[in-house]
C-alpha positions as CSV (number, residue, x, y, z in Angstrom):
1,X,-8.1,-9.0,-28.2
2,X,-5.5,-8.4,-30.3
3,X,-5.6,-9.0,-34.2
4,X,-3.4,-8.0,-37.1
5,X,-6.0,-6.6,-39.7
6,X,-5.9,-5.4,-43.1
7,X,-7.1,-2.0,-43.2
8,X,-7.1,-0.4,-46.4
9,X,-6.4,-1.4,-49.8
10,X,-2.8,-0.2,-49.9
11,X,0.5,-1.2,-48.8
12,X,0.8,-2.5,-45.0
13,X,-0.5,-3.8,-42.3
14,X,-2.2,-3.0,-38.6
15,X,-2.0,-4.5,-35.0
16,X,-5.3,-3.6,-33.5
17,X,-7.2,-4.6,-30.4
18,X,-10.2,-5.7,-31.7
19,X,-13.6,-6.9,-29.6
20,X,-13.8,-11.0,-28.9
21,X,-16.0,-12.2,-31.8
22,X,-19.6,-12.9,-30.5
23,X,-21.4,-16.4,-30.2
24,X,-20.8,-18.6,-33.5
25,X,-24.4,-18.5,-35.5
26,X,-25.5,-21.6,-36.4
27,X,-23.1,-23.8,-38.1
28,X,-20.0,-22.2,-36.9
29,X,-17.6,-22.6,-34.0
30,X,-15.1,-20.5,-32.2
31,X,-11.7,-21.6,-32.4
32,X,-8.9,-20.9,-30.0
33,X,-6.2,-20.4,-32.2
34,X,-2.8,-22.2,-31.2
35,X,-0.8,-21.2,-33.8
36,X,-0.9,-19.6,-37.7
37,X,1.2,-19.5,-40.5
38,X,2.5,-16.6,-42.2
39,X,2.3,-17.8,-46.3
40,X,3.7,-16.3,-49.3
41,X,-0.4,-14.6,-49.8
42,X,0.1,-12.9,-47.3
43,X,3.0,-11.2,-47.6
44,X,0.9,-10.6,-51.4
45,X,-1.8,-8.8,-49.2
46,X,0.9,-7.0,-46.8
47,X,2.4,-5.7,-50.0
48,X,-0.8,-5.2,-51.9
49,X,0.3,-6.5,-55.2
50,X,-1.6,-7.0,-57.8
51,X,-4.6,-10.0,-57.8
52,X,-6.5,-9.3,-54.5
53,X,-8.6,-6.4,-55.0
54,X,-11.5,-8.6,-54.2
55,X,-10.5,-8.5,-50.5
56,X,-10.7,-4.3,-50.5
57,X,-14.8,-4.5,-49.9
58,X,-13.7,-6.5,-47.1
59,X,-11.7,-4.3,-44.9
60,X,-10.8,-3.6,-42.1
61,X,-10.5,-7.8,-42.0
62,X,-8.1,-10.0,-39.8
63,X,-5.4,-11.6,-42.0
64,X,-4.4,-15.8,-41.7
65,X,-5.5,-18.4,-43.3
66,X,-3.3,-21.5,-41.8
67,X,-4.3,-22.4,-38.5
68,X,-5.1,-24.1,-35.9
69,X,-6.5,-24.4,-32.2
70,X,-8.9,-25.8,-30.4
71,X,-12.9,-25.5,-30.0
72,X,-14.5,-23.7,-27.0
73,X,-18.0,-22.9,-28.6
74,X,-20.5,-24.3,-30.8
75,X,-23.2,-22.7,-32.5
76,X,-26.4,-24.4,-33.1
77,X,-27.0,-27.5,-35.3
78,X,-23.2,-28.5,-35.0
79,X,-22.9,-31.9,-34.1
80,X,-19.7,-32.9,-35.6
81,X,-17.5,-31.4,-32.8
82,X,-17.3,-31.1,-29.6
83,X,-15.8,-28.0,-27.3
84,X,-12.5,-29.2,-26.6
85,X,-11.9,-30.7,-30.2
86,X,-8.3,-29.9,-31.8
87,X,-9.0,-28.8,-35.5
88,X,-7.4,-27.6,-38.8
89,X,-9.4,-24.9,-40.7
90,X,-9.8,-25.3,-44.2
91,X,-9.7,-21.7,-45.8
92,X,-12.4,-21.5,-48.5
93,X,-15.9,-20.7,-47.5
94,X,-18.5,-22.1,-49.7
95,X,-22.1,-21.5,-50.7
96,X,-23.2,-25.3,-50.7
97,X,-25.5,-24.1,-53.8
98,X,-23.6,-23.6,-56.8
99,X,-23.5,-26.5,-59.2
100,X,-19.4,-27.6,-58.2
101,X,-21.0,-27.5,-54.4
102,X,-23.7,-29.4,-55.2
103,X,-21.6,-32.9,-57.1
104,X,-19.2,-33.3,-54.4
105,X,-16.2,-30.6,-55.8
106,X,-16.9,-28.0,-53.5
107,X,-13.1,-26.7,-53.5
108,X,-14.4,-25.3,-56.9
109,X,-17.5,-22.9,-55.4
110,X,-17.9,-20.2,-57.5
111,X,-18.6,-17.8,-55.0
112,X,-16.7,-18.6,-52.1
113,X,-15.4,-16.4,-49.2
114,X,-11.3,-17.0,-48.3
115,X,-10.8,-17.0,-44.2
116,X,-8.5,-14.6,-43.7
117,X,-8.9,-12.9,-46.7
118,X,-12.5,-11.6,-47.1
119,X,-13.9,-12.9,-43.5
120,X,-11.8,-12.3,-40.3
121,X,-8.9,-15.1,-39.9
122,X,-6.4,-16.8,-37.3
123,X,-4.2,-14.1,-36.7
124,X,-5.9,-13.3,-33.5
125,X,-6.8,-15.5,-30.5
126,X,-10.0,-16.1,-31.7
127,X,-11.7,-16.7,-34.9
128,X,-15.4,-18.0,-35.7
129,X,-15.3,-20.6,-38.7
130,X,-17.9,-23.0,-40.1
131,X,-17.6,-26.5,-38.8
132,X,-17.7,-27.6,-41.7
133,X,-14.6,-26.3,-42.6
134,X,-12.7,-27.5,-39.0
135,X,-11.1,-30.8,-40.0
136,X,-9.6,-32.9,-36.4
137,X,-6.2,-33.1,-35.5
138,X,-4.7,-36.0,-33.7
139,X,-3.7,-35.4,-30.1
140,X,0.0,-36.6,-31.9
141,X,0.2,-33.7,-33.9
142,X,1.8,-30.6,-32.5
143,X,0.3,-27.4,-32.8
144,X,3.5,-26.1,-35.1
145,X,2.8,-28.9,-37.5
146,X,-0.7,-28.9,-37.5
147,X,-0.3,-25.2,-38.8
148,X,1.5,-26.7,-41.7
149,X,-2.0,-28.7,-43.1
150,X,-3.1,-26.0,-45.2
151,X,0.1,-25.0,-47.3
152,X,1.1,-28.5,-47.7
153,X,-2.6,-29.7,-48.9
154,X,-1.6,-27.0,-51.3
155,X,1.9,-29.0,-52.2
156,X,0.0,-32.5,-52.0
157,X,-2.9,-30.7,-54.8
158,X,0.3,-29.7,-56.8
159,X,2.1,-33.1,-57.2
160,X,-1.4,-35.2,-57.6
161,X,-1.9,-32.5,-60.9
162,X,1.1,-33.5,-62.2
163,X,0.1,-37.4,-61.9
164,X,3.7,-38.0,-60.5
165,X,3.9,-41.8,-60.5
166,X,7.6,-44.2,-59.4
167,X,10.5,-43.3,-61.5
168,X,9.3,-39.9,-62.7
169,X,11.8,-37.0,-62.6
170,X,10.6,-34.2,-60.7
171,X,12.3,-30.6,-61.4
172,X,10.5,-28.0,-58.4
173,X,10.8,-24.1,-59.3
174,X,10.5,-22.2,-56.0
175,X,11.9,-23.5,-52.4
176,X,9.2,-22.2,-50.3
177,X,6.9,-24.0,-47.5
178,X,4.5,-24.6,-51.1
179,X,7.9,-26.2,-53.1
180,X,8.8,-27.9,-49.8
181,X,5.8,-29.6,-50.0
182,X,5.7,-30.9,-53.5
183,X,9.1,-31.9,-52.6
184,X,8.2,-34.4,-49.8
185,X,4.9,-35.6,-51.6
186,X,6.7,-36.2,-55.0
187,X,9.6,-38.5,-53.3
188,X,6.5,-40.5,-51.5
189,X,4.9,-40.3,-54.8
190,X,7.9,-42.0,-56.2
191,X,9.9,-39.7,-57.9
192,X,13.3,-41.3,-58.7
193,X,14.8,-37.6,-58.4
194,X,13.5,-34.8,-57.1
195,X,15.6,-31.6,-57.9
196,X,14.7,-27.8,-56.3
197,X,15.7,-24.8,-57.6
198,X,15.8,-21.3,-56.1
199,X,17.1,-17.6,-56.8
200,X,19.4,-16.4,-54.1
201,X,17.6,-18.5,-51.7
202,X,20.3,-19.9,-49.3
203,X,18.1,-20.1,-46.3
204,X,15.1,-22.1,-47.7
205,X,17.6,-24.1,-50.1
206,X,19.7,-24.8,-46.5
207,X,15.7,-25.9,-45.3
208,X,15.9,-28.5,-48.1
209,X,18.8,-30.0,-47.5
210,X,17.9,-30.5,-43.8
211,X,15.0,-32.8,-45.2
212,X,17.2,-34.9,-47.1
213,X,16.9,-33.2,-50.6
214,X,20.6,-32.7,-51.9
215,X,19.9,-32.1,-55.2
216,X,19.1,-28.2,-55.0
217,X,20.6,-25.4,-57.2
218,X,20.7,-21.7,-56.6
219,X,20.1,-20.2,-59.9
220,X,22.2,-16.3,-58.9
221,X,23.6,-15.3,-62.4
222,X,22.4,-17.4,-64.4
223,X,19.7,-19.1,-66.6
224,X,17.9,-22.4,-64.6
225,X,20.1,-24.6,-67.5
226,X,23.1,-22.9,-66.7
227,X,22.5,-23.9,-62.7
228,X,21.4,-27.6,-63.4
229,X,24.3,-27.4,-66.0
230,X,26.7,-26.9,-63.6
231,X,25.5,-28.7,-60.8
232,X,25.6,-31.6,-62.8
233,X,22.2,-32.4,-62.8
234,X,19.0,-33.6,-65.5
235,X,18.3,-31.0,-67.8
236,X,15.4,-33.2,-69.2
237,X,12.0,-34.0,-66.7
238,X,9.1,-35.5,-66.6
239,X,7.5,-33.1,-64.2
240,X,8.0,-29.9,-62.8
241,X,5.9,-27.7,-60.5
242,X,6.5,-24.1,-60.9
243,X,5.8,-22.8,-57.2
244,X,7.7,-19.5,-57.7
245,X,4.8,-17.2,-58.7
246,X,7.9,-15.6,-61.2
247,X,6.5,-15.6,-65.1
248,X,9.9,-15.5,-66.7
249,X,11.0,-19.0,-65.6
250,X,7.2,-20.9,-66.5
251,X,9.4,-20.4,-70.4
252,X,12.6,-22.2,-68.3
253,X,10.4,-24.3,-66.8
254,X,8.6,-25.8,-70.5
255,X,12.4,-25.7,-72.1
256,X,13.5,-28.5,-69.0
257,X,10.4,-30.2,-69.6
258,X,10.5,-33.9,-71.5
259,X,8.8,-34.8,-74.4
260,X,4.8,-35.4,-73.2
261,X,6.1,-34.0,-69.9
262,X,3.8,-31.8,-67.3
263,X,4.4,-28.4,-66.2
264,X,2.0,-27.7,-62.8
265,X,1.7,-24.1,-62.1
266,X,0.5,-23.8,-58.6
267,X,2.4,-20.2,-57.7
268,X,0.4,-16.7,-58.0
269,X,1.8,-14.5,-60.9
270,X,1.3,-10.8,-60.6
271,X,1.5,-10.4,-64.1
272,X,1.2,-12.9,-67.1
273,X,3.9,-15.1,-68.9
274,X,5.5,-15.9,-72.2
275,X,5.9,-19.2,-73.7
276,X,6.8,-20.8,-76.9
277,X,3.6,-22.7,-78.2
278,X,4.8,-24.2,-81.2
279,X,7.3,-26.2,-79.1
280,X,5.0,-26.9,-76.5
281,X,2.9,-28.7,-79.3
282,X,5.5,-30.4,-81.1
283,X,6.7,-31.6,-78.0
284,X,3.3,-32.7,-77.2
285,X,3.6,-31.1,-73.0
286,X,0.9,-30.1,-71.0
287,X,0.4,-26.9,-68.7
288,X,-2.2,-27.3,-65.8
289,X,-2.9,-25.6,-63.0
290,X,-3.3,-26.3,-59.1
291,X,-4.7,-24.4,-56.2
292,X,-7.0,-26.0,-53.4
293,X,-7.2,-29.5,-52.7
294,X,-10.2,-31.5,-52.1
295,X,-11.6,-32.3,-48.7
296,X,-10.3,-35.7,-49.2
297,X,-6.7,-34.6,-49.2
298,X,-6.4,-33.1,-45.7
299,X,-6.6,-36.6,-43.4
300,X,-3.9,-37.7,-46.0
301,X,-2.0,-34.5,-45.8
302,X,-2.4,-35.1,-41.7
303,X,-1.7,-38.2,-41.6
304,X,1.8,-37.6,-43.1
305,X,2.6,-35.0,-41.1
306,X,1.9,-36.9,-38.1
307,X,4.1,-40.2,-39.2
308,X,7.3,-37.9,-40.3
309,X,7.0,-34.9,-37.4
310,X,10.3,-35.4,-37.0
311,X,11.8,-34.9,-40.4
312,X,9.1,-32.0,-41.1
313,X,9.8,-30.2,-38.1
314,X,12.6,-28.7,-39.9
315,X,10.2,-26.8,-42.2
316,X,9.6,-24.6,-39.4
317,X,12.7,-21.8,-39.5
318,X,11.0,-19.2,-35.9
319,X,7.8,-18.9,-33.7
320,X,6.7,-15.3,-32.9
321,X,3.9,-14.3,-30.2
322,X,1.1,-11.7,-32.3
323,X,2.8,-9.0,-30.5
324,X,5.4,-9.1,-32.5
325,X,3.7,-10.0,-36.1
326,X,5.3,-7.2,-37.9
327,X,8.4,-8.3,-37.3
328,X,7.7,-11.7,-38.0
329,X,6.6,-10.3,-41.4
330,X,9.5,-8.3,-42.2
331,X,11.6,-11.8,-41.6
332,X,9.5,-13.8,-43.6
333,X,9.6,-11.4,-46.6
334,X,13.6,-11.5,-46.5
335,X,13.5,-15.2,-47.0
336,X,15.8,-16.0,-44.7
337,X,14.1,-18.3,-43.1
338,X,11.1,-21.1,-44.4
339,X,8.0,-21.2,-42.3
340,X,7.5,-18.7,-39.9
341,X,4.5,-18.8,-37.7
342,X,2.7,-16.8,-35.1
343,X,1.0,-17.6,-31.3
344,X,-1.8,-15.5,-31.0
């Protein structure tokens, strides 16, 4: 079958045919994948910037990590699915030992294994998984927006850190699927105003606007103040979610942040960043950080997506078979489009 793999711990990527995985081993299943996303990690892998060297030990490995299909084998002891099921894979493999594991956080394993990043992933017609990790997908959920579950548990994890509760202001750094997200899950949160910002961003700002966000600023030649400045908009929020992965604006990001206010940091930074901690203290704000969700948050994360398909249809900007991934890649890193998946 054909896969697109990771081969070597340098810049780029390989389609390969590849043998069909073998039987699943006890536990597992073998998924029929429908359809994968392409996310902003791996475009970090494609690129091999800095914060993955883990993975190298790995390769050659098959890249994706948001998918879904459906079940046509089951390994021994599963009883929780049935061939035939339609699932969602959650990405982190976990030990089931470690102390987090063991009370119920198990998004926190210490030593777990990322599908699609150091064990072979959905970008290929077939990938073996856990069934632990397979969560079901209503037969009312399409494929394209099914593939969507993993990212925007990512978005949902983002906006529960922040504690956004009615009539906050919500300021979201960073217009990707991830910022998209936090977008839709702070207005049902009850933001009273959600504003998104981006850097020469047109397409994925354009994105925004078609799911009813008109508040959104490109910041092109200027500072994030100067952009909300001229827009007309709050320079003064309760929240904001930094989903850039860019360490000069997390010190934008704390200046636009309100007295007792909370800065989420939920994007991956190649390198570290500067900020003013005196005037984070005196103005009493809080920096945390968000990554997985808990198990508990994908139904949720489903279930929305299944009572607004319509609306978050428009998340998606192109569909590309596996044939032509590298294409599909090269599109996706030009952001000029949002969500871009692939049909192995």
């Amino acid at each position: 079958m054909l896969a697109l793999r990771k081969l070597a711990p340098e810049p780029g990527l390989a389609l390969r045919e590849v043998p069909e995985p073998a039987a699943p081993g006890p536990g597992e299943v073998t998924i029929r994948v429908a359809a994968a996303g392409i996310c902003g990690t791996d475009l970090h892998v494609a690129d091999w910037t800095a914060g993955y060297a883990a993975m190298a030990t790995a390769m050659p490995v098959t890249l994706g990590h948001e998918f879904t299909g459906t079940i046509t084998r089951l390994g021994a002891s599963v009883s929780s699915f049935r061939e035939g099921d339609r699932v969602v894979v959650r990405p982190s493999v976990v030990c089931g030992r470690c102390e987090p594991c063991r009370t119920g956080r198990s998004e926190d394993c210490v030593t777990r294994r990322g599908i699609g990043i150091t064990r072979d992933g959905g970008f290929a017609a077939l990938a073996i998984v856990p069934a632990e990790n397979c969560v079901a997908v209503p037969d009312a959920l399409p494929d394209a927006l099914a593939a969507l579950t993993e990212p925007m548990t990512v978005s949902a994890e983002a906006v529960d850190t922040a504690g956004v509760k009615p009539g906050d202001s919500v300021l979201i750094i960073g217009p990707g699927t991830i910022g998209q997200g936090a977008a839709l899950f702070a207005e049902a949160a009850g933001a009273a105003c959600v504003v998104v910002a981006g850097r020469e961003d047109g397409a994925r700002l354009a994105t925004l606007r078609g799911l009813g966000f008109g508040d959104v600023v490109d910041t092109e030649g200027g500072s994030l103040r100067e952009a909300l400045e001229k827009a007309g908009l709050p320079l003064s929020y309760n929240v904001v979610i930094e989903a850039a992965g860019v360490p000069a604006v997390v010190g934008e990001a704390l200046d636009l942040l309100a007295l007792r206010g909370v800065l989420v940091i939920c994007g991956i930074h190649a390198k570290p960043a500067s900020i003013d901690l005196t005037a984070l203290v005196r103005k009493h704000q809080q920096v945390r950080g968000s990554y997985r969700a808990p198990l508990a948050t994908w139904p949720r994360v489903i279930g929305y997506l299944t009572e607004n398909a319509e609306r978050v249809s428009r998340m998606i900007s192109a569909e590309f078979p596996l044939t032509e991934a590298l294409e599909a890649f090269a599109l996706a890193k030009s952001r000029s489009a949002s969500k871009i998946l692939l049909r192995p």
